[in-house]
Short mmCIF file of the C-alpha atoms (twelve columns), coordinates in Angstrom:
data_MODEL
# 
_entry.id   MODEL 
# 
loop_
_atom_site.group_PDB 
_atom_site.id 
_atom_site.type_symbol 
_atom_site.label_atom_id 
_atom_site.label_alt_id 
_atom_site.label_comp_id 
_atom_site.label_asym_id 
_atom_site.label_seq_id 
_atom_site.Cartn_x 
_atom_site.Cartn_y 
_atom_site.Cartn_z 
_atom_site.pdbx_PDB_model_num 
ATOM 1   C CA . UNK A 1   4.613   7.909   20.445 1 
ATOM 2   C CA . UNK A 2   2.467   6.348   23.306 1 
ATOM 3   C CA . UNK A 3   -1.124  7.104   22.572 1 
ATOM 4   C CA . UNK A 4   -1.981  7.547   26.429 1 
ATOM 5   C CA . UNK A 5   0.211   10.110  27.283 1 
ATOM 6   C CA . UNK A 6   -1.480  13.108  27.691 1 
ATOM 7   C CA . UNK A 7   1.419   15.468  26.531 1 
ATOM 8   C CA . UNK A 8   2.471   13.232  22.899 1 
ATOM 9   C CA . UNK A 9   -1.652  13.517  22.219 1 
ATOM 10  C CA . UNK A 10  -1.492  17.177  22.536 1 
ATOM 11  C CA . UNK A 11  1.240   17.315  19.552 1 
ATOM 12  C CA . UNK A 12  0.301   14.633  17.494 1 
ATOM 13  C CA . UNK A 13  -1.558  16.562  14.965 1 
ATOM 14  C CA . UNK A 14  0.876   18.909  14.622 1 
ATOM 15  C CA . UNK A 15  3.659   15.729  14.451 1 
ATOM 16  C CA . UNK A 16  1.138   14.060  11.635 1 
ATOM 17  C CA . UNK A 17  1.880   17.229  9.597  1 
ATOM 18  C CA . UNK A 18  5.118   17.185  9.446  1 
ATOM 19  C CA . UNK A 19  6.023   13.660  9.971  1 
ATOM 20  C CA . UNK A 20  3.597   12.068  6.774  1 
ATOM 21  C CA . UNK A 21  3.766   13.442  3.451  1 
ATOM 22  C CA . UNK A 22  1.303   15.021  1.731  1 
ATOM 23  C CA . UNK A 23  -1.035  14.025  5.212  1 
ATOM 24  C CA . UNK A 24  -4.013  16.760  3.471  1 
ATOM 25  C CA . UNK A 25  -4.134  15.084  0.320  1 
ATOM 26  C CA . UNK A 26  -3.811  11.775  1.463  1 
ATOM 27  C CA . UNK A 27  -7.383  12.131  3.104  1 
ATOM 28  C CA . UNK A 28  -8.789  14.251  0.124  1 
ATOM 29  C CA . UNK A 29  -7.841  11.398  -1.922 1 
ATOM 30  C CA . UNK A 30  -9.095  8.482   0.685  1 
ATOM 31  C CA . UNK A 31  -12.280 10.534  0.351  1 
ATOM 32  C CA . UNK A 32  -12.796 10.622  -3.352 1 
ATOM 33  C CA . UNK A 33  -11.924 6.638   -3.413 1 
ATOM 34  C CA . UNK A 34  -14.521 6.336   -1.179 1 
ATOM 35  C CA . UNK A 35  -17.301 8.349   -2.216 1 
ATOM 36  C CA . UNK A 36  -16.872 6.529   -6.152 1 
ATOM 37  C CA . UNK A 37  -18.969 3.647   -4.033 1 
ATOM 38  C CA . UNK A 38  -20.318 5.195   -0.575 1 
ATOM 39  C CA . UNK A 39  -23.834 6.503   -1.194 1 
ATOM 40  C CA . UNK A 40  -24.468 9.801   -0.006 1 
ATOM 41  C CA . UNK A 41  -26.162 8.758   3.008  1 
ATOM 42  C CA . UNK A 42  -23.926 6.090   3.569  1 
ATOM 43  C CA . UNK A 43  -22.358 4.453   6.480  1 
ATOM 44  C CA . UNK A 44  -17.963 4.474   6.687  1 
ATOM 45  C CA . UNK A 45  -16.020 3.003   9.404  1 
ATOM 46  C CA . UNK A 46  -12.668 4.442   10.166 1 
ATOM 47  C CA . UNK A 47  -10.272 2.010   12.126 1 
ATOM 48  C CA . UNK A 48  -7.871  3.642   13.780 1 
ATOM 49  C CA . UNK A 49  -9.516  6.905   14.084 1 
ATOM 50  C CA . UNK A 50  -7.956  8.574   17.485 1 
ATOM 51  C CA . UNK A 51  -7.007  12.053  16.868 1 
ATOM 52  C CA . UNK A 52  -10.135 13.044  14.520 1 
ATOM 53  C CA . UNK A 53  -8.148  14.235  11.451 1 
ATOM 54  C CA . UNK A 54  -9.770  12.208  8.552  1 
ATOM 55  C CA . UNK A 55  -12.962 12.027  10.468 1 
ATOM 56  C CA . UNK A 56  -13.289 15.576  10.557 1 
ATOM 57  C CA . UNK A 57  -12.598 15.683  6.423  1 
ATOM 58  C CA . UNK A 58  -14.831 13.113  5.318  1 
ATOM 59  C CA . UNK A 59  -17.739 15.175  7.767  1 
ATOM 60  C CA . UNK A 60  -16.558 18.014  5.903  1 
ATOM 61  C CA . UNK A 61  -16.380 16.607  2.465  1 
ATOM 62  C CA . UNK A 62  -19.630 14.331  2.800  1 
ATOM 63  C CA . UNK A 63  -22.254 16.514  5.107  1 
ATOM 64  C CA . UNK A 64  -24.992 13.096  4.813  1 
ATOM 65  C CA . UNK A 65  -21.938 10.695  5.911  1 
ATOM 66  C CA . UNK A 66  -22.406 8.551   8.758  1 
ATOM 67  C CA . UNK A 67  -19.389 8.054   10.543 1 
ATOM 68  C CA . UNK A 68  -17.974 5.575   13.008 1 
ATOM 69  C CA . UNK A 69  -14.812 5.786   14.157 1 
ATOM 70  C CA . UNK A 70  -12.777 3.242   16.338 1 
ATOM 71  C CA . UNK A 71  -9.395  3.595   18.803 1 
ATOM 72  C CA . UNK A 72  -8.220  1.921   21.655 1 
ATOM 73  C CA . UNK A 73  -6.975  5.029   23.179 1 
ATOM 74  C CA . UNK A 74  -9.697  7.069   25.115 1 
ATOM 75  C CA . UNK A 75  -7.342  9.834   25.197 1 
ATOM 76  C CA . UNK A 76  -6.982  10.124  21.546 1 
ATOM 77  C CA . UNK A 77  -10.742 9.953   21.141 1 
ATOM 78  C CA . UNK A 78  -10.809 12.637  23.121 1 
ATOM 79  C CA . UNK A 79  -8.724  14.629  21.242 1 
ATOM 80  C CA . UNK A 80  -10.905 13.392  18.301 1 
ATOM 81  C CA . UNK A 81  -14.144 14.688  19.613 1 
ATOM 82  C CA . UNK A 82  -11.856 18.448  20.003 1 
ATOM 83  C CA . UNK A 83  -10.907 18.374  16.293 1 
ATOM 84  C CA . UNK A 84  -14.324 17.685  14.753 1 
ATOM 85  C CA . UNK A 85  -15.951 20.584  17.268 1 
ATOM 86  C CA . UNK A 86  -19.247 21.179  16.063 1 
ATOM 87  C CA . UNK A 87  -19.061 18.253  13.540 1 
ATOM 88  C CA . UNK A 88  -18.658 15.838  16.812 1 
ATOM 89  C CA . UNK A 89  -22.340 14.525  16.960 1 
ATOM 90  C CA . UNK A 90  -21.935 13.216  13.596 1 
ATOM 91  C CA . UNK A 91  -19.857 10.786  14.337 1 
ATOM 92  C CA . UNK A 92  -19.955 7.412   16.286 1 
ATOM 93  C CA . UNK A 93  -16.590 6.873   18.509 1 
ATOM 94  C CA . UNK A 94  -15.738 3.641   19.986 1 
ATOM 95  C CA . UNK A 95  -12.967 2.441   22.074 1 
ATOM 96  C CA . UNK A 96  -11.662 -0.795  21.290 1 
ATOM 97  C CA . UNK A 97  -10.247 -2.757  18.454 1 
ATOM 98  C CA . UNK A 98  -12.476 -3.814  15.174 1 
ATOM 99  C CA . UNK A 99  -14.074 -6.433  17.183 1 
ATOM 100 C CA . UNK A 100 -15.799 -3.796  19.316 1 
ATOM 101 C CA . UNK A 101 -17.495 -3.074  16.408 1 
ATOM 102 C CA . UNK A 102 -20.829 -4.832  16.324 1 
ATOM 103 C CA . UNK A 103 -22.193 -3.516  13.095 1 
ATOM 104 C CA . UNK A 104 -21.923 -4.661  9.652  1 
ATOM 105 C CA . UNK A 105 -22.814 -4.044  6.171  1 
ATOM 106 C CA . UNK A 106 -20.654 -0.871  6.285  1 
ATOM 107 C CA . UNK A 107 -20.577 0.877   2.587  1 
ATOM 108 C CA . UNK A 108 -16.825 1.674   3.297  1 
ATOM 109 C CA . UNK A 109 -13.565 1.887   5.561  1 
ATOM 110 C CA . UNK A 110 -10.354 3.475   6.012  1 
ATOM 111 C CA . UNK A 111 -7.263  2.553   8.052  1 
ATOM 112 C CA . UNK A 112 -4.772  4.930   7.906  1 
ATOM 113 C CA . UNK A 113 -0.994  5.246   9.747  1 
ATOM 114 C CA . UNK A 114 -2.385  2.403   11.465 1 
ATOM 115 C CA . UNK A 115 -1.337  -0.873  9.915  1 
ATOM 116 C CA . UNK A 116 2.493   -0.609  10.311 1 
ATOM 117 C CA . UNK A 117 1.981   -1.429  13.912 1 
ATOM 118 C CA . UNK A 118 0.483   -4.827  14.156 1 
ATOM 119 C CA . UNK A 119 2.396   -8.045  13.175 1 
ATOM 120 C CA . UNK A 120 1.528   -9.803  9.822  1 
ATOM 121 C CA . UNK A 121 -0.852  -12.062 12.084 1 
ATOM 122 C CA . UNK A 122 -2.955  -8.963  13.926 1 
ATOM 123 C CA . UNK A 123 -3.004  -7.797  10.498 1 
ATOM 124 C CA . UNK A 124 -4.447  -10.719 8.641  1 
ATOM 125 C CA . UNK A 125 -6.974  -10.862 11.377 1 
ATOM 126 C CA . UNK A 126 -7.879  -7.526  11.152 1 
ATOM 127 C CA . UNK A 127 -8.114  -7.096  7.756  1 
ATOM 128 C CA . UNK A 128 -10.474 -10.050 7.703  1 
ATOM 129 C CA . UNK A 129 -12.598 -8.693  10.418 1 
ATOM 130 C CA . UNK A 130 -12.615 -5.586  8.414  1 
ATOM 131 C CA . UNK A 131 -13.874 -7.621  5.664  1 
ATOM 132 C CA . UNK A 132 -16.809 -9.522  7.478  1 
ATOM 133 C CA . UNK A 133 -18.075 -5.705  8.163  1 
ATOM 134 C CA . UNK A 134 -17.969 -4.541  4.928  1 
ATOM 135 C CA . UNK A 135 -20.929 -4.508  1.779  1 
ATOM 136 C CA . UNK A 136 -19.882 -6.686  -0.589 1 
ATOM 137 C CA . UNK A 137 -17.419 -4.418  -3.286 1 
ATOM 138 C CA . UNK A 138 -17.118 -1.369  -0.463 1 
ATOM 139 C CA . UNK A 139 -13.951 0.459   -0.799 1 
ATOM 140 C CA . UNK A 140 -10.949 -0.479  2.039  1 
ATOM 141 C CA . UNK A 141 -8.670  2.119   1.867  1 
ATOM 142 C CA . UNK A 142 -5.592  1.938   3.857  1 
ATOM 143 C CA . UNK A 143 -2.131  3.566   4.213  1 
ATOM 144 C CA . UNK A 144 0.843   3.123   6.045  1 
ATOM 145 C CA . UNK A 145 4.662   2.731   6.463  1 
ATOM 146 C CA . UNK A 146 5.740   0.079   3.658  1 
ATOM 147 C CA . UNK A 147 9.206   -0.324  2.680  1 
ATOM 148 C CA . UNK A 148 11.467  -3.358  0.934  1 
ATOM 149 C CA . UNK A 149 12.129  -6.197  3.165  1 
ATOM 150 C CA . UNK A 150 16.259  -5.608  2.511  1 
ATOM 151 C CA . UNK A 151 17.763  -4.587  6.143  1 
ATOM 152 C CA . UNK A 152 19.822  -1.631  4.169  1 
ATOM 153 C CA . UNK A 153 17.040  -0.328  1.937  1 
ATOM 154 C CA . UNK A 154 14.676  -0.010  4.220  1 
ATOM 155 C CA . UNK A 155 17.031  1.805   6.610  1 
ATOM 156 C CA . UNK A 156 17.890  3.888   3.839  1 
ATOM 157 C CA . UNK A 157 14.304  4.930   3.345  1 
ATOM 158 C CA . UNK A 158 13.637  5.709   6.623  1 
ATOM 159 C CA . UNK A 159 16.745  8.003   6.820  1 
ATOM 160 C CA . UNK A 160 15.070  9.186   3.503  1 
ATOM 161 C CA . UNK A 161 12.254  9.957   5.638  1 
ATOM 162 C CA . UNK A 162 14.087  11.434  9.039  1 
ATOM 163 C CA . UNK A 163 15.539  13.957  6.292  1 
ATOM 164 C CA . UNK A 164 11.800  15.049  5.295  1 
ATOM 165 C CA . UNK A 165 10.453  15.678  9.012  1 
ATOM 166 C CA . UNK A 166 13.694  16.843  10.184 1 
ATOM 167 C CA . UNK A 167 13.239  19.841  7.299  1 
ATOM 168 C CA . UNK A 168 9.603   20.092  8.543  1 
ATOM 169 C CA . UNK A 169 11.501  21.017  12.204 1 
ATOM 170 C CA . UNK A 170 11.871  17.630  13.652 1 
ATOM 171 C CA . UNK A 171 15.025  17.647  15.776 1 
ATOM 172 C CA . UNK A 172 17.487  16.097  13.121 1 
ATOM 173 C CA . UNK A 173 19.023  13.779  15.761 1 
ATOM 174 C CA . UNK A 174 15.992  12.461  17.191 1 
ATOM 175 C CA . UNK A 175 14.585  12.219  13.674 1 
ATOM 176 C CA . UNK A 176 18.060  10.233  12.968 1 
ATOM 177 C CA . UNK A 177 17.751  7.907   15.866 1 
ATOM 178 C CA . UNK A 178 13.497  7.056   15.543 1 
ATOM 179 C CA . UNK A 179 14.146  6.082   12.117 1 
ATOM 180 C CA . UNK A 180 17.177  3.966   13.123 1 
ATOM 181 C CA . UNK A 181 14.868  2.113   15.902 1 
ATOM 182 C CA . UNK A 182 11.727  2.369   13.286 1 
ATOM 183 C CA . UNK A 183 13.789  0.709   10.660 1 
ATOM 184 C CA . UNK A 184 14.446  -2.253  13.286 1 
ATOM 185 C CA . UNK A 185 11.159  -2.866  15.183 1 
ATOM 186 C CA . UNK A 186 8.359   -1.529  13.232 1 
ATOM 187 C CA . UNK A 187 6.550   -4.809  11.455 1 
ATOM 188 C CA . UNK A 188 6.941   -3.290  8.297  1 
ATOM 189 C CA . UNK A 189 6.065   -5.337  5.284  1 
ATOM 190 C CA . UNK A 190 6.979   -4.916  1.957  1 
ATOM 191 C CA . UNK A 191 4.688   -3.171  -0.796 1 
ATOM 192 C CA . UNK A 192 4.150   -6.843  -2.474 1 
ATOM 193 C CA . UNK A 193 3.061   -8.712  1.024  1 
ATOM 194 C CA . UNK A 194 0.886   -6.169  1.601  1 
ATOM 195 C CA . UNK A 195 -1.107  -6.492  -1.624 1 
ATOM 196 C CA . UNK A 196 -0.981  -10.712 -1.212 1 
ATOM 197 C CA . UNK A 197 -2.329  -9.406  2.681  1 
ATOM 198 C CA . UNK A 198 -5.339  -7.601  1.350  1 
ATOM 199 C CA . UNK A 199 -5.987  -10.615 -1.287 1 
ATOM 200 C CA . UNK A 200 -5.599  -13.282 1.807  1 
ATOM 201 C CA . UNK A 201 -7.822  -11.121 3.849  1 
ATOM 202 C CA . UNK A 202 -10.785 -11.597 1.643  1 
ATOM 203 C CA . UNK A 203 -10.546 -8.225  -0.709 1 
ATOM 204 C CA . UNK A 204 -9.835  -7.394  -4.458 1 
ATOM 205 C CA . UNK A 205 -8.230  -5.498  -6.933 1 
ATOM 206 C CA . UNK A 206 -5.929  -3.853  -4.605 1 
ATOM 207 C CA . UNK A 207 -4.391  -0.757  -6.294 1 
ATOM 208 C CA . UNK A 208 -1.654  1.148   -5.269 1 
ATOM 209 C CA . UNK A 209 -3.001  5.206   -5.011 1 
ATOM 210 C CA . UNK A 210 -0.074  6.688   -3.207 1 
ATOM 211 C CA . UNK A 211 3.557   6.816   -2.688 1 
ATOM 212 C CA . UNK A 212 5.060   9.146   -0.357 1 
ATOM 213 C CA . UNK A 213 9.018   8.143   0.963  1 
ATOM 214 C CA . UNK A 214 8.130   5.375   2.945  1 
ATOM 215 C CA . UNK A 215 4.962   5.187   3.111  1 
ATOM 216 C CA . UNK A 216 2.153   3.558   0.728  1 
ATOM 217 C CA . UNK A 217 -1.403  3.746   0.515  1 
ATOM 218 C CA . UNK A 218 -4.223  1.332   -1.233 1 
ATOM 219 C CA . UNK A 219 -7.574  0.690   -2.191 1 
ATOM 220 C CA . UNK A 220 -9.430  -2.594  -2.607 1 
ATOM 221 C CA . UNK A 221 -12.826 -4.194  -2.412 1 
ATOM 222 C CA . UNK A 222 -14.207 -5.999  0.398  1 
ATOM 223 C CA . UNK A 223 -15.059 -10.076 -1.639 1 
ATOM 224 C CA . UNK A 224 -18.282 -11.454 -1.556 1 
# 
């Protein structure tokens, strides 16, 4: 989708439903990985936060939480700011990338359905920048599209996937065809690059916390 036009903004929470598996549980778990380190009071950044979604559970989930949350897109911010409502002035937005970001010593981060867009090189460098921001041993936890490197398994998994939105009512031949052009231009990178990623980036123990078609999701721990 193109995260300026006004009219794929107004449907993208109800695409993120039925286009990612599991999307509720998926930030219920992100939130319980973070809170095993994030104080009460403490301070989580969330990269790639346009739309509000996971903002608006970890506000829910964590009332003390102090939330920033970063997006290039104003116009998904602004649809981020409608889905938190009330729970808005909690929460820090910022328009930009992670350099925008002028704080540090953040107790934790997330970066979810984010990732699979940048090349390994924007990722690298963001991951690291994500790093430099973080406490010592705060939780990272990210998710994304992440499927074998093989040209026929991955476009077998992302068929695998067209099948699962098109039964959540995504039109089964545009379903078809995204995953076809997905399969062929989306930097994807294979579950073991992006674990040697996170480890080249600066963090540790990455550990794999969730598996849903073709996506994956981890958590690691920002290095010293």
């Amino acid at each position: 989708m193109s995260f300026s036009d006004p009219s794929a903004v107004a449907q993208y929470a109800d695409n993120l439903f039925r286009q990612v598996p599991g999307v509720h549980a998926l930030h219920q778990m992100a939130s319980v990985l973070l809170a095993e380190h994030v104080p009460s009071d403490g301070r989580v950044l969330v990269l790639g936060a346009g739309g509000g979604v996971e903002l608006k559970a970890f506000a829910e989930d964590h009332p003390r939480w102090r939330l920033t949350g970063v997006d290039p897109s104003s116009e998904m911010l602004g649809l981020a700011t409608s889905t938190l409502g009330p729970l808005a002035p909690r929460v820090k937005l910022v328009n930009g990338y992670i350099e925008s970001v002028l704080e540090t010593d953040f107790d934790g981060a997330t970066c979810l359905l984010t990732l699979h867009f940048l090349s390994f090189e924007e990722r690298l460098r963001t991951l690291r920048e994500l790093n430099c921001r973080l406490k010592p041993g705060a939780p990272l936890v990210i998710a994304h599209h992440s499927v074998p490197d093989d040209a026929d398994e991955k476009l077998s998994w992302f068929r695998r996937w067209a099948a699962f939105t098109s039964a959540n009512g995504i039109p089964e031949d545009s379903a078809h065809s995204r995953a076809d052009s997905i399969a062929s231009k989306l930097p994807t990178l294979s579950p073991e690059s992006e674990v040697e990623l996170l480890q080249k980036a600066g963090f540790e123990q990455p550990s794999l916390f969730y598996a849903a078609l073709t996506f994956r999701g981890w958590v690691a721990y920002a290095g010293s």
